[in-house]
C-alpha positions as CSV (number, residue, x, y, z in Angstrom):
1,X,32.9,-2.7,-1.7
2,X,32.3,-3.8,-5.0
3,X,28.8,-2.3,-6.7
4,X,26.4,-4.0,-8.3
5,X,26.0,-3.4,-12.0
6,X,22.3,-2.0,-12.1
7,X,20.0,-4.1,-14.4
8,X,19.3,-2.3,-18.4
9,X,16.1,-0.3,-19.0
10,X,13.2,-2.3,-19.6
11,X,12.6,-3.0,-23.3
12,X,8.9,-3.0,-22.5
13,X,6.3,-0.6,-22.4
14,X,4.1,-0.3,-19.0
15,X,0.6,-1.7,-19.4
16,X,-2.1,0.1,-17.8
17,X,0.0,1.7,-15.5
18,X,2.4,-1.6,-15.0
19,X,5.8,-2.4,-15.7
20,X,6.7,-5.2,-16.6
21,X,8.3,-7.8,-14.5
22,X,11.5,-8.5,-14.6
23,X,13.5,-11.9,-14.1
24,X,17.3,-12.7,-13.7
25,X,18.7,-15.8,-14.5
26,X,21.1,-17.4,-11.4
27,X,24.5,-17.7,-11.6
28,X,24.4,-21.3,-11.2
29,X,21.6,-24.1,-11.5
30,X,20.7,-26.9,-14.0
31,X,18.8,-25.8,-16.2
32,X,19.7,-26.1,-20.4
33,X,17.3,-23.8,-21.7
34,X,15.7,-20.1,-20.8
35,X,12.8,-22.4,-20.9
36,X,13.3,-24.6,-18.3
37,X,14.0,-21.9,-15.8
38,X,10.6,-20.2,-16.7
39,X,8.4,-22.8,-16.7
40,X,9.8,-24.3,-13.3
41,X,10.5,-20.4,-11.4
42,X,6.2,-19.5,-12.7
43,X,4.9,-23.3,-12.4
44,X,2.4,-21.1,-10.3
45,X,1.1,-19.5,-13.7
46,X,-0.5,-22.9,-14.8
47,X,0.2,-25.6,-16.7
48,X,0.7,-24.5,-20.3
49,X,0.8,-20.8,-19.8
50,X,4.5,-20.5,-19.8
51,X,4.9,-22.7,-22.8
52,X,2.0,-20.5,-24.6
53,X,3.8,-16.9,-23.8
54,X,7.2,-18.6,-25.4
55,X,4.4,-19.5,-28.6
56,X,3.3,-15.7,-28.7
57,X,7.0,-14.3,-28.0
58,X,5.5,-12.8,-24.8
59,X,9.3,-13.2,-23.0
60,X,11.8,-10.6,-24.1
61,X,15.8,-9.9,-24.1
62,X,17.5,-6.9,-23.1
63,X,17.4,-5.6,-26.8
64,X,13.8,-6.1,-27.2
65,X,13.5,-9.7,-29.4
66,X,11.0,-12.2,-28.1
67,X,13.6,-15.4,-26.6
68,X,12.7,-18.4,-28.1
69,X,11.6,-21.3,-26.0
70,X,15.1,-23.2,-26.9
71,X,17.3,-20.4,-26.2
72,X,20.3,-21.6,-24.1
73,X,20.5,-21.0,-20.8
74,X,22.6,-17.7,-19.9
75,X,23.9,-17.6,-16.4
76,X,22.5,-13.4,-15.7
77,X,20.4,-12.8,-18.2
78,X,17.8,-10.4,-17.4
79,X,14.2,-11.4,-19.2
80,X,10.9,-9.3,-19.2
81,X,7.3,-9.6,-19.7
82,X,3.9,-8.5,-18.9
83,X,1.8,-11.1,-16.5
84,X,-1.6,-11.4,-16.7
85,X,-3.7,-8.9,-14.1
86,X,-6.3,-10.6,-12.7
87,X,-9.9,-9.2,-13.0
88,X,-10.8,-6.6,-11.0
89,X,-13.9,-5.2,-9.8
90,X,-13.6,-1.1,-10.0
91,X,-13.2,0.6,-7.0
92,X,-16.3,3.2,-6.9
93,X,-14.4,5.7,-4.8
94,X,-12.5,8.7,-6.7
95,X,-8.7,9.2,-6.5
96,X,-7.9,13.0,-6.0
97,X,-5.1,14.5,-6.5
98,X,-4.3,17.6,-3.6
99,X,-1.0,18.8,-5.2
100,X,1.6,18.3,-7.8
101,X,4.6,19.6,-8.6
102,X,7.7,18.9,-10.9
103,X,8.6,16.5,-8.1
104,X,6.1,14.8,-6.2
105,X,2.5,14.0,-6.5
106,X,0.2,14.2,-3.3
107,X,-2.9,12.1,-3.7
108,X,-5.9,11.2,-1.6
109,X,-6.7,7.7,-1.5
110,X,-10.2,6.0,-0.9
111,X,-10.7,3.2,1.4
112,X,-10.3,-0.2,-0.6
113,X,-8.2,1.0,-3.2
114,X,-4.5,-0.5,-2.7
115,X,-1.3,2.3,-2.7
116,X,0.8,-0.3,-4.8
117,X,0.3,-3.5,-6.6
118,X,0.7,-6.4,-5.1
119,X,-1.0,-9.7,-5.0
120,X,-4.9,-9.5,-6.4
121,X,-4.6,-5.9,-6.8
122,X,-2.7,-4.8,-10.3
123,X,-4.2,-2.1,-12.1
124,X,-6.8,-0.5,-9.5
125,X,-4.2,0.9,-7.3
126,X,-3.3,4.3,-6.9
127,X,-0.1,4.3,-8.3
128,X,-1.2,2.8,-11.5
129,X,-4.2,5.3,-11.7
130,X,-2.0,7.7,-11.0
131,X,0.6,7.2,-14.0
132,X,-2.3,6.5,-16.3
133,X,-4.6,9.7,-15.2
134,X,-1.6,11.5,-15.6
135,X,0.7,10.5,-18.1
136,X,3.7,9.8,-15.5
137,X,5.2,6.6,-16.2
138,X,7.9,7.3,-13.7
139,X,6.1,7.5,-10.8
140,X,6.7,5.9,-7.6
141,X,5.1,5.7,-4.1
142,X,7.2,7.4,-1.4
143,X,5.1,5.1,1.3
144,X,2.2,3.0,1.4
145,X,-0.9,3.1,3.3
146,X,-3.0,0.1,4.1
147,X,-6.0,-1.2,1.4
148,X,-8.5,-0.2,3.8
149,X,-7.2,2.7,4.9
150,X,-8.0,6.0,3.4
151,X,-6.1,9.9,3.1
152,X,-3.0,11.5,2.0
153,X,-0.2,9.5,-0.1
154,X,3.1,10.9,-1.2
155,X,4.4,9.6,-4.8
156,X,7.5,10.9,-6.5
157,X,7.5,12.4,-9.8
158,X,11.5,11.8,-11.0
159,X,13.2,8.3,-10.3
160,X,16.7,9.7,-9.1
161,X,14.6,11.7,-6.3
162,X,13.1,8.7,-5.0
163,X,15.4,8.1,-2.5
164,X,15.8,11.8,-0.9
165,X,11.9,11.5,-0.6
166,X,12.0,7.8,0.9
167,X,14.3,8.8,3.1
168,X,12.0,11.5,4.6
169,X,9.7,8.3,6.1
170,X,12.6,6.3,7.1
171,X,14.3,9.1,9.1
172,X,10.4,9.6,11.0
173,X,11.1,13.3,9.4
174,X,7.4,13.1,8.1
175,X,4.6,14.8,10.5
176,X,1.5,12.2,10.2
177,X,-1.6,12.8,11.8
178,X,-4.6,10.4,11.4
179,X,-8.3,10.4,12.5
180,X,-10.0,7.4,13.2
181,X,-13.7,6.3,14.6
182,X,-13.9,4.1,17.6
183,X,-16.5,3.2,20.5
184,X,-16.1,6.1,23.3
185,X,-14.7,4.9,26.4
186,X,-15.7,7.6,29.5
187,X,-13.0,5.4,31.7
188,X,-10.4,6.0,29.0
189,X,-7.8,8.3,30.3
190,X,-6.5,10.8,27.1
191,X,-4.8,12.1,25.8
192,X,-1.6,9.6,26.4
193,X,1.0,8.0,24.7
194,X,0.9,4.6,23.9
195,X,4.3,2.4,23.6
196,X,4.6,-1.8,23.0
197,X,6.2,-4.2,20.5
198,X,4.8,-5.0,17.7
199,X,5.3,-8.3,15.5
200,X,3.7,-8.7,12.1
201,X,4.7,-12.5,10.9
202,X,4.4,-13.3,7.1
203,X,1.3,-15.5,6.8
204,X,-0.6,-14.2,9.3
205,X,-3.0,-11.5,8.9
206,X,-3.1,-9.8,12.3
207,X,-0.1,-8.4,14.1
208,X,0.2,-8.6,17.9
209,X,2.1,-7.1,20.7
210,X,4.8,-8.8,22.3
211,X,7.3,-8.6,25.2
212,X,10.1,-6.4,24.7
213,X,11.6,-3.3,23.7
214,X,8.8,-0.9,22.3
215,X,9.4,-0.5,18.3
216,X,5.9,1.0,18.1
217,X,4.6,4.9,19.7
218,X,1.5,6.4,18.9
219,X,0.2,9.7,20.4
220,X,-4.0,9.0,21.3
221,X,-6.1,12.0,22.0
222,X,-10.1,12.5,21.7
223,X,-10.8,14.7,19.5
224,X,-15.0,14.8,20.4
225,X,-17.7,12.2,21.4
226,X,-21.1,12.0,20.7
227,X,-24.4,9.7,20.7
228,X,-24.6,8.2,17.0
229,X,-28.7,9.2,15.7
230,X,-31.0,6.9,16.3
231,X,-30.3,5.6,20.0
232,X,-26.6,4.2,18.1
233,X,-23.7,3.9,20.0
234,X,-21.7,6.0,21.8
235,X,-18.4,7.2,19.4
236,X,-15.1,8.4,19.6
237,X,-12.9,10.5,17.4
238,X,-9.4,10.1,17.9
239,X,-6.0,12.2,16.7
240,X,-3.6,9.4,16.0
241,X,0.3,10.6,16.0
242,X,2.6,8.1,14.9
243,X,5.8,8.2,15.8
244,X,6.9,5.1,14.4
245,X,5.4,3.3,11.2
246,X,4.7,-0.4,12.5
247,X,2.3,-2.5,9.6
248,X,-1.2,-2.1,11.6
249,X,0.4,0.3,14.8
250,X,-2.4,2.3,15.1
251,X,-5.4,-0.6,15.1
252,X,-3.0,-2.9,17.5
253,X,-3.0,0.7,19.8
254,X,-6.6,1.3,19.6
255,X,-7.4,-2.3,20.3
256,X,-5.1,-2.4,22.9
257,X,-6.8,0.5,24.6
258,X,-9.9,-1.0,24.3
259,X,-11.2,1.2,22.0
260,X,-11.1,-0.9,18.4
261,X,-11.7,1.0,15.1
262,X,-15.0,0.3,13.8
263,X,-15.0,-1.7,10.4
264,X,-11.8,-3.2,11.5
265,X,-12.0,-7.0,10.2
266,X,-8.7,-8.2,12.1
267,X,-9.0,-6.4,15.6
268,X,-9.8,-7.4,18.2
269,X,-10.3,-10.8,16.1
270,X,-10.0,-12.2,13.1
271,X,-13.2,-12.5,10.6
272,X,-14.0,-14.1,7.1
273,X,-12.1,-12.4,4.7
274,X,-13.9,-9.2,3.1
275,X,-14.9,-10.6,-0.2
276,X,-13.8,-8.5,-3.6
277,X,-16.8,-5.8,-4.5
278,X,-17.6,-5.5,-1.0
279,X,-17.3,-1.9,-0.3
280,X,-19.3,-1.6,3.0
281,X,-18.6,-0.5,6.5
282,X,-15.3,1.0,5.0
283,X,-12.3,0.8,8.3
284,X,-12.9,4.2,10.2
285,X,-9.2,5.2,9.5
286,X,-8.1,8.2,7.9
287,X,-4.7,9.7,7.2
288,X,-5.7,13.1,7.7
289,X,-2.6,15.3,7.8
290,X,1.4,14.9,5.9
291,X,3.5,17.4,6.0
292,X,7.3,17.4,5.7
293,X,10.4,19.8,4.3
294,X,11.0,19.0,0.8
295,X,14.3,17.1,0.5
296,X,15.1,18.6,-3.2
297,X,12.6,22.2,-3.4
298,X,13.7,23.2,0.6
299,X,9.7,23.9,0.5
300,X,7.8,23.7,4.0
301,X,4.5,21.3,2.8
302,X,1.8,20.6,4.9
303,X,-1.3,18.9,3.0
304,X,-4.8,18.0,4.8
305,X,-7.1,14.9,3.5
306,X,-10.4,16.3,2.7
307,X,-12.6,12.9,3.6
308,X,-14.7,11.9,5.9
309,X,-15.1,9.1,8.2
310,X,-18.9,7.8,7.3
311,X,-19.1,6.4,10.8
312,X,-18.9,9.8,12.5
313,X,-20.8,11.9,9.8
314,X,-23.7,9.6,9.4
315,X,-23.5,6.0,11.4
316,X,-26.8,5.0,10.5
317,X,-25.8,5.2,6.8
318,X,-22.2,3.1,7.7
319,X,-24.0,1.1,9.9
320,X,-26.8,0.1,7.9
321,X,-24.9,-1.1,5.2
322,X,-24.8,-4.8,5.6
């Protein structure tokens, strides 16, 4: 098997926590000019903006000189720059980090604040926080966990360990345990182990179960009910175990039991989209407990999210603000 030649360092510092991006010019096509690739592959950018990034010498070659906007066309060549973030409002929760080592970096995340970028949110994720806060322009996220989930996130320190530690979540040799708030069913018979299919379809928000063979288990106990203050509702607090890592697994479960997180804006159905600065009702999920043998120290970790779910603690609070 013939291996792929891996691409040369970026000539480009990160940005607030943010590589660069990175584009590589096809083998074939017909374009003349570096130009006319650009401006058609980001037409999404905006009419102009390409064009003015080639004025300010915004687009750079392997060695580090801006390209100009006439340079031929190079079947291969590998071009960087920095894209515009898009505003974002501040996330009022505090990142903290629960342990750090030469090798990994164990942090827990508020609700709202993305693991990775991606889409409208750049620079206020964790991962960027976490290599500006502190000074590690390495680092990489072993996993992800959900915007609007909160709790424990592993990120690796070195680059050449990234995979040992990936490997951990792909192998299921990662222990996950996570709380969650939900309506208390009395009828409800728990502890019990919940298998279906899940598919999650690009484009559409919500996953669903399906027939066929289970790709999704999750372990459901109660953990303790009670009356929320105030003549509220009666709740729930569940011990989730995964033992698979489906996008959305453990709200399709709930929901399937009947038993839907509260704060959940997809299950059981689909509302208007939670707009950006909104920081209410956060989803009553919580990755509470990671642990795992390190792949590269041998070390037995076992790390424990010190939040709390507002629903539980003080519903009144959550629940009154709307």
């Amino acid at each position: 098997m013939r291996r792929r030649t891996p691409p040369p360092p970026s000539p480009l510092p990160q940005r607030d926590g943010i590589d660069a991006m990175r584009v590589r010019l096809p083998a074939h096509g017909p374009w003349s000019t570096v130009r006319e690739h650009l401006a058609e592959r980001l037409s999404r950018a905006g009419a102009g903006v390409v064009d003015g990034m080639f004025a300010a010498g915004l687009f750079v070659a392997a060695d580090g000189r801006a390209v100009p906007a006439d340079a031929p066309y190079e079947p291969g060549m590998f071009v960087w720059f920095h894209r515009e973030t898009p505003a974002e409002v501040p996330v009022p929760f505090p990142l903290e980090v629960v342990y750090r080592d030469a090798h990994i970096v164990v942090a827990d995340k508020p609700h709202f604040l993305a693991t990775t970028p991606r889409g409208g949110h750049v620079t206020e994720t964790a991962l960027a926080k976490l290599r500006r806060e502190l000074d590690l322009p390495a680092l990489g996220a072993a996993h992800r966990l959900d915007r609007l989930t909160a709790g424990l996130v592993l990120f690796i320190v070195r680059p050449q360990e990234r995979g040992a530690y990936q490997s951990l979540f792909g192998d299921r040799r990662v222990r996950k345990e996570y709380e969650a708030v939900a309506p208390y069913a009395p009828g409800l018979a728990l502890p019990r182990t919940v298998r279906s299919r899940i598919l999650k379809e690009r484009g559409i928000l919500a996953a669903r179960e399906v027939e066929g063979e289970p790709n999704a288990v999750t372990r459901v106990e109660l953990a303790a009910h009670h009356r929320a203050p105030g003549g509220g509702p009666e709740l729930g607090r569940y011990r989730l175990v995964p033992g698979t890592g489906q996008t959305h697994q453990l709200r399709v479960h709930m929901n399937s039991l009947g038993v839907p997180l509260l704060g959940d804006p997809l299950y059981p159905e689909v509302t208007a989209p939670v707009p950006a600065g909104d920081f209410r009702r956060p989803l009553q999920l919580l990755a509470r407990e990671l642990g795992f043998t390190d792949p590269v120290t041998g070390r037995e970790h076992r790390f424990r999210s010190g939040r709390s779910l507002g629903a539980w603690t003080a519903y009144e609070e959550w629940a009154g603000s709307q």
